[in-house]
N, C-alpha and C positions, 0 to 999 in steps of 0.2 A: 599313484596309478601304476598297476604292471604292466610291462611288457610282453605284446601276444611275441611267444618263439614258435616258428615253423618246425615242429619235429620229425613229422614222417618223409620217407622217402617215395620219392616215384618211383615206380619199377618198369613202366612202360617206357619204353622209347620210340621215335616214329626218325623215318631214313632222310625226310627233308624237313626243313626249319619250317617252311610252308604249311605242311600235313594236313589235309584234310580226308573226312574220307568219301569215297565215292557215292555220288547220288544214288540212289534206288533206282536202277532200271524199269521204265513202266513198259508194258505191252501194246504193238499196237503201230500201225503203218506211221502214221506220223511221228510218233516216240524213235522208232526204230531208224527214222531218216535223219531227226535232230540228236542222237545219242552221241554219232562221231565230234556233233558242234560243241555236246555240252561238255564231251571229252576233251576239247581242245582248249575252251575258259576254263574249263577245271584243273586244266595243267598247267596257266600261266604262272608262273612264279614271279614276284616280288621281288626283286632282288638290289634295287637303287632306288634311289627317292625322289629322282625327276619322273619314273614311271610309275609310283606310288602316288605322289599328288596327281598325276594326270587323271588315273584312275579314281581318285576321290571327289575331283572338279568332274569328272565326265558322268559317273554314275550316281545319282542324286541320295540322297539320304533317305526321302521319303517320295512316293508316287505324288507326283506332280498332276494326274488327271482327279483326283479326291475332288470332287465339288461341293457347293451349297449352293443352289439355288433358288431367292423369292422371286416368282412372277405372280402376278395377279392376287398376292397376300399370301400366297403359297409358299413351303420352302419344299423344294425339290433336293432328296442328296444322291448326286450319280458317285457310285463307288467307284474306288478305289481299281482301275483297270490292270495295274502292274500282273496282278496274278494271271491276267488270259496270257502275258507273254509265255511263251514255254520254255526261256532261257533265263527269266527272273531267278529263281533260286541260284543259279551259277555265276550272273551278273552280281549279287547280295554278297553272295560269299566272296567273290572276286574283292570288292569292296571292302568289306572287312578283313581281308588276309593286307589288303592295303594300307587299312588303319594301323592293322595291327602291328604292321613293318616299321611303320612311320613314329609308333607310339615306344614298343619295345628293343627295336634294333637302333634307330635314326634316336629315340630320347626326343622328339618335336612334341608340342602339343599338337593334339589335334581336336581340338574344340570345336576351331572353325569350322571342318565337315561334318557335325553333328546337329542333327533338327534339335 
């Protein structure tokens, strides 16, 4: 069996270990009052691993409202609510720059916060 070698080079570089990039600004009174909020999750940085597993215990892997419901023979499914939050994408991401600390810098498994 061979050996895959990693050849090419990356040519990008990005200024924080963290890097992601900025959400898509949407238009719009409520957009425009939550933009400073979703600027400020978007800027947490990772940086120790007692506030990396906090963050992986606090924000859930998968939306917790996802139902099935049988009444009366019936099954009812109420979706998945995460998306009406307006700060889910920034909380998701927060989460995964989490993992990702925990996984490539710390060397932990992180199995356990995985659905």
């Amino acid at each position: 069996m061979e050996t895959i070698n990693h050849t090419h080079t990356h040519t990008h570089t990005h200024p924080h270990p963290n890097y992601h990039p900025p959400n898509y600004q949407k238009r719009g009174i409520l957009n425009n009052i939550l933009n400073p909020l979703r600027n400020v999750v978007d800027g947490i940085q990772v940086k120790n691993n007692r506030l990396a597993h906090l963050i992986c215990q606090t924000i859930p892997c998968c939306c917790p409202f996802e139902r099935r419901i049988r009444l009366f023979g019936r099954v009812f499914d109420i979706p998945a609510l995460c998306k009406l939050n307006p700060l889910y994408d920034e909380f998701v991401g927060l989460r995964f720059r989490a993992l990702s600390y925990l996984a490539d810098v710390c060397g932990e498994d992180v199995t356990k916060y995985i659905c």
